[in-house]
Residue frames relative to the residue before (quaternion, step in Angstrom):
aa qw qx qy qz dx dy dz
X 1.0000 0.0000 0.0000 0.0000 0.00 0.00 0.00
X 0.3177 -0.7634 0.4995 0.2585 3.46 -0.07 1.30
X 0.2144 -0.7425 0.5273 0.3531 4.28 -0.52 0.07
X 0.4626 -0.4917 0.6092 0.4161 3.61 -1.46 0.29
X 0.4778 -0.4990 0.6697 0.2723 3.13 -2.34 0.11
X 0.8154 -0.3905 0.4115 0.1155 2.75 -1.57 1.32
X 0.5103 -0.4773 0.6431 0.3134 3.99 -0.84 0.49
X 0.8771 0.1458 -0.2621 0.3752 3.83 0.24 -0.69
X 0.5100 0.4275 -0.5015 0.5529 3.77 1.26 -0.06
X 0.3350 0.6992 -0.5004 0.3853 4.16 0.65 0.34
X 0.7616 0.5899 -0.0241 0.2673 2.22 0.44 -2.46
X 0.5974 0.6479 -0.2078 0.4244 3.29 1.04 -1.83
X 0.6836 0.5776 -0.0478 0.4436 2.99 0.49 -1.58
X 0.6346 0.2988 -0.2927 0.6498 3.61 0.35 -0.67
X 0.6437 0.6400 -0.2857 0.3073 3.87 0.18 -0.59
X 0.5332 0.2657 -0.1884 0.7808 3.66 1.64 -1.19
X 0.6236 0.3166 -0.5769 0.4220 4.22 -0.25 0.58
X 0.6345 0.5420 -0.3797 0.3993 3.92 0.61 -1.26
X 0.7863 -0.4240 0.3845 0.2326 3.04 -1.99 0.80
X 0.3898 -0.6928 0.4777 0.3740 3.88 -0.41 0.30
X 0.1206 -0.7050 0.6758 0.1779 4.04 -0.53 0.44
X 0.0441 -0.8147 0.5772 0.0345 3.72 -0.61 1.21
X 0.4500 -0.6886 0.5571 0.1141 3.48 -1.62 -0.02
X 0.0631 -0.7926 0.5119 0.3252 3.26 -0.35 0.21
X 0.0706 0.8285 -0.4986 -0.2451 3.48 -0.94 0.54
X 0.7826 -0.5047 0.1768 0.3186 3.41 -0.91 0.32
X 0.8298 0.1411 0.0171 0.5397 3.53 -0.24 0.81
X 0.6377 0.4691 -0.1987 0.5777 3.29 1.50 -0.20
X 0.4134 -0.7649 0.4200 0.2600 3.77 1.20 -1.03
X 0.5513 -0.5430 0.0720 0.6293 3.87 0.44 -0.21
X 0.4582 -0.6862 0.5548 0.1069 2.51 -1.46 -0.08
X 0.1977 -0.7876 0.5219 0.2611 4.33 0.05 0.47
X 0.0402 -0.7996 0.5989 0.0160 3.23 -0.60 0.98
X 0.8196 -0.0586 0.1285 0.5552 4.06 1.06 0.14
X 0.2878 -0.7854 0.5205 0.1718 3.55 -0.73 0.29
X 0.0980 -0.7387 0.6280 0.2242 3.72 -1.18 -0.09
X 0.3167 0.7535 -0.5742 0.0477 2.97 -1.68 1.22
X 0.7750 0.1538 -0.3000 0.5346 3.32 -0.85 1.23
X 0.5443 -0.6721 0.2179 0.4523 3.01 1.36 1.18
X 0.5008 0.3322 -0.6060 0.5213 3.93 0.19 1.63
X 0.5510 -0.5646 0.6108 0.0679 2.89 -2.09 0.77
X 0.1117 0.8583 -0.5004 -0.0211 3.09 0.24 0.74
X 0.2377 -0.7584 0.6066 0.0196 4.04 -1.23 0.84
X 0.0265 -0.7256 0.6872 -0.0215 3.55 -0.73 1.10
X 0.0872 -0.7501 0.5969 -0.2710 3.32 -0.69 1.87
X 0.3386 -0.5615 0.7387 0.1564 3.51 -1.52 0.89
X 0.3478 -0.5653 0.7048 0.2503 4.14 -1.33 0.70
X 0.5025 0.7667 -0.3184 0.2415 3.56 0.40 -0.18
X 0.5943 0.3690 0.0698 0.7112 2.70 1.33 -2.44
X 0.9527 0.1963 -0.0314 0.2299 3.18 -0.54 -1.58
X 0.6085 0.4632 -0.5411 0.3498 3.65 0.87 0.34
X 0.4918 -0.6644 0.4554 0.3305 3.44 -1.28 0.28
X 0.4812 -0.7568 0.4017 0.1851 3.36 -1.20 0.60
X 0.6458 0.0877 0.1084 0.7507 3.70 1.44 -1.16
X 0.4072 -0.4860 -0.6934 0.3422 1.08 0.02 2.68
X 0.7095 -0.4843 0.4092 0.3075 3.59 -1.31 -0.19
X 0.3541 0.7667 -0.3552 0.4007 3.61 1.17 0.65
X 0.4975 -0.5846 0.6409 -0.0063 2.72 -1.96 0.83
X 0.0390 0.8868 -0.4604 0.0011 3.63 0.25 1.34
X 0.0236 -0.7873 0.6129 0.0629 3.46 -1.55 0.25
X 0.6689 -0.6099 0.2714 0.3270 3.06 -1.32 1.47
X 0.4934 -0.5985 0.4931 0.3939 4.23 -0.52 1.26
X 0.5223 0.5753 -0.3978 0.4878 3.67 0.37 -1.55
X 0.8686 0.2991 -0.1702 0.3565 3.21 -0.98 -1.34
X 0.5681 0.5766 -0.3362 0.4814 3.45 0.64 -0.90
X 0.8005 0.2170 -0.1303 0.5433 3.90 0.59 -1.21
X 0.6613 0.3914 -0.4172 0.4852 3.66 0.63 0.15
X 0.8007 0.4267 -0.0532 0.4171 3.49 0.94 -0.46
X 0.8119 0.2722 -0.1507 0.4939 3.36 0.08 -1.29
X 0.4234 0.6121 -0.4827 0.4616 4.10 1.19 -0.75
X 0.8365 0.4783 -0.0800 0.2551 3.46 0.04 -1.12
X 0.7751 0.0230 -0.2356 0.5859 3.28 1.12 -1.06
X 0.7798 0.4673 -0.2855 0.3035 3.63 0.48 0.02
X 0.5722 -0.7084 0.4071 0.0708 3.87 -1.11 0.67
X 0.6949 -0.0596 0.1118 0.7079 2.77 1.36 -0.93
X 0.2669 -0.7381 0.5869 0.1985 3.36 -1.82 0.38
X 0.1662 -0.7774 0.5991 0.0952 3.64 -1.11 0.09
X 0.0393 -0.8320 0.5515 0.0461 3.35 -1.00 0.67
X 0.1535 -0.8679 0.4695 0.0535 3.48 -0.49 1.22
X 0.1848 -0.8178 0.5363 0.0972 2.98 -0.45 1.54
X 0.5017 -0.6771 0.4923 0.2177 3.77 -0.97 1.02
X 0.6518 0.4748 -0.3888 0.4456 3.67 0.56 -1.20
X 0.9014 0.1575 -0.0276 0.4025 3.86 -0.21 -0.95
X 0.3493 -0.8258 0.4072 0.1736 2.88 1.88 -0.04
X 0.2735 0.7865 -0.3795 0.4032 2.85 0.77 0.88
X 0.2171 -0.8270 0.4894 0.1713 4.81 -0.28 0.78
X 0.0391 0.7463 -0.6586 -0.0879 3.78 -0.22 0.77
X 0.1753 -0.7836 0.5958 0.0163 3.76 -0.93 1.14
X 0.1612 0.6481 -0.7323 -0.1335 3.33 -1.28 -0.05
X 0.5668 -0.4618 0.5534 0.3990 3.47 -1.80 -0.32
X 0.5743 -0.4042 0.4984 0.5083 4.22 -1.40 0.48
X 0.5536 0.7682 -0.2650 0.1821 3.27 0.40 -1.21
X 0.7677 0.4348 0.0108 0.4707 2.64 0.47 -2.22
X 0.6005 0.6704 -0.1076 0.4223 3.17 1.13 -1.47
X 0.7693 0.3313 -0.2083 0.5050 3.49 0.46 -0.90
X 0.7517 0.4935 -0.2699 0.3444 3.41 1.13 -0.64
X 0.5945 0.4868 -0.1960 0.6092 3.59 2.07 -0.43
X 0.5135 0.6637 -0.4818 0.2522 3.69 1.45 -0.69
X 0.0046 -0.6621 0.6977 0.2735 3.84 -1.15 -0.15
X 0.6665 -0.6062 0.3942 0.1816 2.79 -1.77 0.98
X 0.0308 -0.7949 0.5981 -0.0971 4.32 0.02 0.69
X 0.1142 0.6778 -0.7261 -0.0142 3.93 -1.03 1.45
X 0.0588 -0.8513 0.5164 0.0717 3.50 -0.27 0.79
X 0.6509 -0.5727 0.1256 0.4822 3.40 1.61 0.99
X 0.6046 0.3973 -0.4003 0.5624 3.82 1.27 0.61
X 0.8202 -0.2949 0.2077 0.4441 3.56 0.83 0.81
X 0.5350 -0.6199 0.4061 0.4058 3.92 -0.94 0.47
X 0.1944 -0.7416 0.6419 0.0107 3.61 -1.22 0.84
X 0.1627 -0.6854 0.6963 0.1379 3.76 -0.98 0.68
X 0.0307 0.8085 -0.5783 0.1044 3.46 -0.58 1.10
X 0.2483 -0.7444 0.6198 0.0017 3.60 -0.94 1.46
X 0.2412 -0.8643 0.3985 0.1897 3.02 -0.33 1.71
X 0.6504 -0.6686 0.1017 0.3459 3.95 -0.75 0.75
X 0.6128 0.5557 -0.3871 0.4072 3.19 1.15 0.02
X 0.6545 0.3593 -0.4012 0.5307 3.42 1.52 0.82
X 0.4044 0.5448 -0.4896 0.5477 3.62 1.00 0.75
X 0.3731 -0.6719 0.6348 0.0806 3.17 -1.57 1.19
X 0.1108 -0.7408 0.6622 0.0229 3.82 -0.57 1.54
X 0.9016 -0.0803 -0.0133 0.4248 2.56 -2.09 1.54
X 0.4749 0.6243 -0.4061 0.4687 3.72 0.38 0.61
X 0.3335 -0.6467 0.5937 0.3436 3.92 0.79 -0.75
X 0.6090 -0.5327 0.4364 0.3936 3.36 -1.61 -0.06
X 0.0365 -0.6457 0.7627 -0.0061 3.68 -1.13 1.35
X 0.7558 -0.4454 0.4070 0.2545 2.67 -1.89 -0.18
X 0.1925 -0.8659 0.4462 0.1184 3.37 0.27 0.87
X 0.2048 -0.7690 0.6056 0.0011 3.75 -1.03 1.48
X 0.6935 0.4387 -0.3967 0.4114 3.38 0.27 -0.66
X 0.1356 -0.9116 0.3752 -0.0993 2.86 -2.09 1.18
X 0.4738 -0.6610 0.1366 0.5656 3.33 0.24 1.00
């Protein structure tokens, strides 16, 4: 019985085909921060490094987020490496629940985690801040 891949070996995958979504960062030049394909946004992240603590949230670069992702993508995905483990939401949803967070490397829109959908794909998200 041959198995299927996982929602996140999917995920992976679609990620090294999708467009690069870069940053510039200072002095450094860009920077990949996520890719886009088949119109999601997909983010491969460590919880270690890259979630936030105060508040609990899942952030993404403002810039990019409003020059980019508004436009070509539907949904978003975040792939977490340690546990491996897909927190989704819709642009949608996302932009309307994001709060706004500059912690001195630029503005971030960050959806805090108890409104991200885990390992679950994109539903319709109800809950509210």
């Amino acid at each position: 019985m041959k198995k299927t891949p996982s929602d996140f070996e999917r995920l992976y995958k679609e990620s090294k085909l999708g467009n690069p979504v870069v940053i510039a960062v200072e002095g450094k030049g860009e920077k990949g921060i996520g890719s886009i394909h088949d119109r999601k946004f997909i983010k491969v992240v460590r919880k270690s490094k890259h979630f936030l603590h105060t508040p609990p949230a899942i952030g993404i670069d403002q810039e990019v987020f409003q020059r980019t992702i508004v436009d070509k993508c539907d949904n978003i995905f975040i792939l977490e490496m340690e546990a491996k483990d897909v927190y989704s939401s819709s642009v949608e949803y996302f932009l309307k629940h994001a709060i706004y967070l500059n912690r001195g490397f630029g503005g971030q829109l960050a959806l805090p985690m108890h409104l991200w959908g885990r390992n679950q794909g994109v539903v319709k998200q109800t809950k509210m801040l």
